[in-house]
Backbone as a chain_set.jsonl record, in Angstrom:
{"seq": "XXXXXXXXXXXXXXXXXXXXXXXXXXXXXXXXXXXXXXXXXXXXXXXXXXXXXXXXXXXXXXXXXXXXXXXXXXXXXXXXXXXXXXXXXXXX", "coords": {"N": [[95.926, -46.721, -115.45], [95.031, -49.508, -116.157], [92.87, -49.728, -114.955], [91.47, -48.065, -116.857], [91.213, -49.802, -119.402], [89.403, -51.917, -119.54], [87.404, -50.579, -119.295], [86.06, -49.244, -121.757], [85.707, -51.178, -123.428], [83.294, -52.662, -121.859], [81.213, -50.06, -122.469], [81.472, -50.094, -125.14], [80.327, -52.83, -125.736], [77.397, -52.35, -124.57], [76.634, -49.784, -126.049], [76.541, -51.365, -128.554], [74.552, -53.175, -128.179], [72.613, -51.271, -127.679], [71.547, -50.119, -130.017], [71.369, -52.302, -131.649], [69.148, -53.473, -129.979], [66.954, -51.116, -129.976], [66.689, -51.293, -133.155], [65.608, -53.863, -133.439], [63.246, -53.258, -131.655], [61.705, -50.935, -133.172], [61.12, -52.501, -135.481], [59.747, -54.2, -134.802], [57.307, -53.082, -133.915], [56.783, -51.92, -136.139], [55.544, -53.823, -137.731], [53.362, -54.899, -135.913], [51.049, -53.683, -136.485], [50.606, -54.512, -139.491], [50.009, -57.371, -138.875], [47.921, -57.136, -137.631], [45.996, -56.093, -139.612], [46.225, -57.816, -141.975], [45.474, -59.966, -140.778], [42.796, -59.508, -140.022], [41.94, -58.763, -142.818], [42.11, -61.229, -144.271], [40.642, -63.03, -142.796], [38.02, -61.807, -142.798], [37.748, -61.699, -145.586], [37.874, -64.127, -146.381], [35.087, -64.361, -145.346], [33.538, -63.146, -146.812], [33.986, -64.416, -149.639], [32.773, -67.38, -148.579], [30.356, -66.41, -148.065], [29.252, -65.172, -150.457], [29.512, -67.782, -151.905], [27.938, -69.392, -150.884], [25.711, -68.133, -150.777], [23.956, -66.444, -148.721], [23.664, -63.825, -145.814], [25.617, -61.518, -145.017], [26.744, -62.604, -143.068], [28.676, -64.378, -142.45], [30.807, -63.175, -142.988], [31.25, -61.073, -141.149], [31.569, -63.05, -139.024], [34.019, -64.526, -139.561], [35.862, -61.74, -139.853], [35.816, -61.062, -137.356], [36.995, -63.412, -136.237], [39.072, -63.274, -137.12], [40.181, -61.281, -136.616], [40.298, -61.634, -133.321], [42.661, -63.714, -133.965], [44.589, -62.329, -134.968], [45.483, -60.043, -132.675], [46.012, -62.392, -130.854], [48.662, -62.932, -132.072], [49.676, -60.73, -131.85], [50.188, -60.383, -129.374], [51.676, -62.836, -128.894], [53.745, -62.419, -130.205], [54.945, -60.242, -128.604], [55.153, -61.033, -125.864], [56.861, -62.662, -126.617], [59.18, -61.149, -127.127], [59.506, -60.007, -125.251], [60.454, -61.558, -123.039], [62.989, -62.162, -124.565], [64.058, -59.918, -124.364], [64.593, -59.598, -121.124], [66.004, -62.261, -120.345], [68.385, -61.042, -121.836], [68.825, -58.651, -120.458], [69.233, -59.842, -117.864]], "CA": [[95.699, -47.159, -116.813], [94.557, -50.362, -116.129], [91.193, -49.513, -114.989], [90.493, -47.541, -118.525], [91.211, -50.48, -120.218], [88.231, -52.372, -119.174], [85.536, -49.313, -119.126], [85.904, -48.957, -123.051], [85.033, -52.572, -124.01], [81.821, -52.406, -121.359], [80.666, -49.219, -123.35], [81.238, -50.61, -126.515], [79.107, -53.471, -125.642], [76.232, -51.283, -124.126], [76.596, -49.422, -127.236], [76.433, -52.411, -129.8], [73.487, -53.854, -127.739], [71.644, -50.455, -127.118], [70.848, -49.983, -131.169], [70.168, -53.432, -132.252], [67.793, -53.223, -129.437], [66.402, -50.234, -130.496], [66.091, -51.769, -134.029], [64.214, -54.721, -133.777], [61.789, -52.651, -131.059], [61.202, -50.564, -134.153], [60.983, -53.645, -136.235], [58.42, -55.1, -134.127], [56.27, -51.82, -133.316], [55.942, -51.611, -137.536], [54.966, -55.32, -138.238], [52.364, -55.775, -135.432], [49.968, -53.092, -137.349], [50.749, -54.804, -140.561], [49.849, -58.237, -138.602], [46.606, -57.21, -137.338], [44.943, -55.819, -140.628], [46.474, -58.818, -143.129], [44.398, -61.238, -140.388], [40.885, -59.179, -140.223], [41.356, -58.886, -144.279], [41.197, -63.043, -144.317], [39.586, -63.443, -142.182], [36.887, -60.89, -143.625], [37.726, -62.006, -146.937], [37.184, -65.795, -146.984], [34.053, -64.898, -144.942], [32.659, -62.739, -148.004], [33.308, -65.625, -150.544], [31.781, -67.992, -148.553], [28.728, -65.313, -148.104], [29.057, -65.323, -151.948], [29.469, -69.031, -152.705], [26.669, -70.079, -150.539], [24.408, -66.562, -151.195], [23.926, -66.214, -147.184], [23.802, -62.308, -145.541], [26.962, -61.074, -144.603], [27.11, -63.363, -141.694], [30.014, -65.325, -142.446], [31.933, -62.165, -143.08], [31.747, -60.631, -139.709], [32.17, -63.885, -138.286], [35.406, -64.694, -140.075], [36.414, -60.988, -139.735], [35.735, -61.085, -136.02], [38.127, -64.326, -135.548], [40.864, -62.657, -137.843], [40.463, -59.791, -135.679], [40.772, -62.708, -132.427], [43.879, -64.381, -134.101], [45.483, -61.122, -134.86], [45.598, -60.167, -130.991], [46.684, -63.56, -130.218], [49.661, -62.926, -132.446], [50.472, -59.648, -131.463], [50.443, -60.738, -127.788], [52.483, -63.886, -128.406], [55.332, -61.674, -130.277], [55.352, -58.815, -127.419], [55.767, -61.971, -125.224], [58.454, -63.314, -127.082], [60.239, -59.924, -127.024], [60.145, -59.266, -123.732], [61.434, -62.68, -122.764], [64.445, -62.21, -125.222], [64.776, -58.767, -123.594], [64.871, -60.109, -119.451], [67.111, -62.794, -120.644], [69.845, -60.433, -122.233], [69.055, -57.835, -119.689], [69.309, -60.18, -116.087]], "C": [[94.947, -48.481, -116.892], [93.032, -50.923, -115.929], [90.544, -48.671, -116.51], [90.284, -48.56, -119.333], [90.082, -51.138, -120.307], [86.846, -51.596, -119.519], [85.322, -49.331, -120.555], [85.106, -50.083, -123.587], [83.521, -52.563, -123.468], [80.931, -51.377, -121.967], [80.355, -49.781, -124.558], [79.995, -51.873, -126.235], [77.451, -53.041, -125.567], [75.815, -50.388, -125.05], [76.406, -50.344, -128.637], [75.162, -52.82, -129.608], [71.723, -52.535, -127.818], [70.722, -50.274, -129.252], [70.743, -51.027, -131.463], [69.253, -53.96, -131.278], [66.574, -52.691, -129.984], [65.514, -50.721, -131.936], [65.647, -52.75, -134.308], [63.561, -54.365, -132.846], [61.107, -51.778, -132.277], [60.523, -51.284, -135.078], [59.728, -54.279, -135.943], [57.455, -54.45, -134.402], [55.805, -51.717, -134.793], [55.758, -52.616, -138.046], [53.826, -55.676, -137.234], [51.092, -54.806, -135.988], [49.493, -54.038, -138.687], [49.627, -56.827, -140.17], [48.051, -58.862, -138.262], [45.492, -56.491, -138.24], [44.873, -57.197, -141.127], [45.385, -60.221, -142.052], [43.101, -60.885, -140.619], [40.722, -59.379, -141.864], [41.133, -60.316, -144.637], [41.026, -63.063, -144.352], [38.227, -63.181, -143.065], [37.114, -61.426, -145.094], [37.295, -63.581, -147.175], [35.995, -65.786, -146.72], [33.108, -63.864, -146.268], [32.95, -63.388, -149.098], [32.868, -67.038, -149.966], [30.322, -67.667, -148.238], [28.423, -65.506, -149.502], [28.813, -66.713, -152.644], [27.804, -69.751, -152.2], [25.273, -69.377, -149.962], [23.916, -66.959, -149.901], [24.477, -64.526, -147.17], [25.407, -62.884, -145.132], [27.637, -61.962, -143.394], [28.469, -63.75, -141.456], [31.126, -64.219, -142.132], [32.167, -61.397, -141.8], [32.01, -61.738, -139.355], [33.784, -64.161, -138.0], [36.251, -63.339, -139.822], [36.215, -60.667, -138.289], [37.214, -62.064, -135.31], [39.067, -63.761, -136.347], [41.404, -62.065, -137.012], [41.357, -60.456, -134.017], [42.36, -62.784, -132.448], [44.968, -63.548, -134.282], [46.306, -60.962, -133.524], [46.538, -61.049, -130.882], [48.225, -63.243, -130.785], [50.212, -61.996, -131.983], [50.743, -59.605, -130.41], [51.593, -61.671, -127.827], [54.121, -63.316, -129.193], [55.635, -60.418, -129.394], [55.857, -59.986, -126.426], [56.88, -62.098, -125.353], [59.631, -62.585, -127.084], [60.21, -59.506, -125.755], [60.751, -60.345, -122.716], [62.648, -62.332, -123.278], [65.106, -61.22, -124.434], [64.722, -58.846, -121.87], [65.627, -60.644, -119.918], [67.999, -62.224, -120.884], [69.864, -59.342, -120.837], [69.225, -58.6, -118.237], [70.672, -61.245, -116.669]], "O": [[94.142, -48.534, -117.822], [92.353, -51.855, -116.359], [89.419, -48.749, -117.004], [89.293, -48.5, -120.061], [89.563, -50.946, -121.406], [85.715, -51.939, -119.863], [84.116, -49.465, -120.76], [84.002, -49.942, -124.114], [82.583, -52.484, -124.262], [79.758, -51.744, -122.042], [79.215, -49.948, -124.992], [78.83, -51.679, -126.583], [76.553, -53.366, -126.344], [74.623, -50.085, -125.003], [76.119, -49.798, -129.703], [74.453, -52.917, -130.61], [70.514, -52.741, -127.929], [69.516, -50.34, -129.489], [69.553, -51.126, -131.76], [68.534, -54.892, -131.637], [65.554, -53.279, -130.345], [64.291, -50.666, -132.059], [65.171, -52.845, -135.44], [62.734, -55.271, -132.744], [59.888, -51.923, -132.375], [59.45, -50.881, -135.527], [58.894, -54.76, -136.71], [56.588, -54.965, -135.108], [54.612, -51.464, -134.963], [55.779, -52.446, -139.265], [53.213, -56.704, -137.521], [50.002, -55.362, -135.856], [48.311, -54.28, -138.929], [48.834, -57.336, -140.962], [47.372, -59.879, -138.4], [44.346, -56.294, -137.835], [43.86, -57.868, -140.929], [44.758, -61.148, -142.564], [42.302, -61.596, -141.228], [39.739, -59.957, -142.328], [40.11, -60.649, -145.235], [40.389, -63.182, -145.398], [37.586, -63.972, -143.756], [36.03, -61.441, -145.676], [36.523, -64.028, -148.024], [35.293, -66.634, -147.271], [31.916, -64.122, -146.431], [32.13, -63.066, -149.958], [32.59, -67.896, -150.804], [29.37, -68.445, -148.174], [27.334, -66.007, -149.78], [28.133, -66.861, -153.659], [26.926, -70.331, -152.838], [24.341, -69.708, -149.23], [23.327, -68.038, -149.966], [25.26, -63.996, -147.958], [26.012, -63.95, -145.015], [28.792, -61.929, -142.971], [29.194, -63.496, -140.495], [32.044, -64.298, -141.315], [33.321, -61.126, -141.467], [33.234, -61.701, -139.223], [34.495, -64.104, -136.997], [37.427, -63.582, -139.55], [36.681, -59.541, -138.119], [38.042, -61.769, -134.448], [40.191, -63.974, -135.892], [42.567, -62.084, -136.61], [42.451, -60.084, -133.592], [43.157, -62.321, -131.632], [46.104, -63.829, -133.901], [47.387, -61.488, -133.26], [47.731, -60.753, -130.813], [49.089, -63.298, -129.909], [51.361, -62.195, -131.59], [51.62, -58.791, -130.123], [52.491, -61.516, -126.999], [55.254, -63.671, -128.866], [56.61, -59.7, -129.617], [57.053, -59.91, -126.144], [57.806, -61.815, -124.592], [60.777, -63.033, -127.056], [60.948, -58.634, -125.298], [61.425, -60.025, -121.737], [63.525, -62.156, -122.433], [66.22, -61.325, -123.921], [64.877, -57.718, -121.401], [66.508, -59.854, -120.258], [68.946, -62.637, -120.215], [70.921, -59.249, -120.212], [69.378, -57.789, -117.323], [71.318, -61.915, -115.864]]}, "num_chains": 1, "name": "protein.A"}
């Protein structure tokens, strides 16, 4: 009896841990889409009113929608980082 007592609690843990895993990997996986439009549209967007304010071709606007596109990345790299640190740490 004394050995069951123990095995239940270790489950339960492994079980508490395994879905709010699960749900902020979900969490993540549907915010880094969301992360890397809302930067190119900025981006792309401040660079077509300053195409507009200072009547210049489109230039600005790929430019600016090029580095959105950049800073996007960068973000979506530095929160996969950050989640797979959190997840070695709990897991070692």
């Amino acid at each position: 009896m004394p050995t069951e007592n123990p095995s239940p609690p270790d489950s339960e843990k492994q079980g508490s841990q395994g879905p709010q895993g699960s749900l902020r990997s979900l969490g993540l996986a549907m915010s880094l889409p969301f992360t890397l439009i809302v930067s190119v549209v900025l981006g792309g967007g401040a660079g077509y009113l300053l195409d507009r304010w200072l009547h210049t071709t489109p230039i600005l606007s790929l430019i600016l929608g090029v580095l959105g596109f950049a800073a996007g990345l960068w973000d979506i790299l530095r929160q996969l980082a950050k989640e797979e640190r959190r997840e070695s740490g709990n897991g070692g």
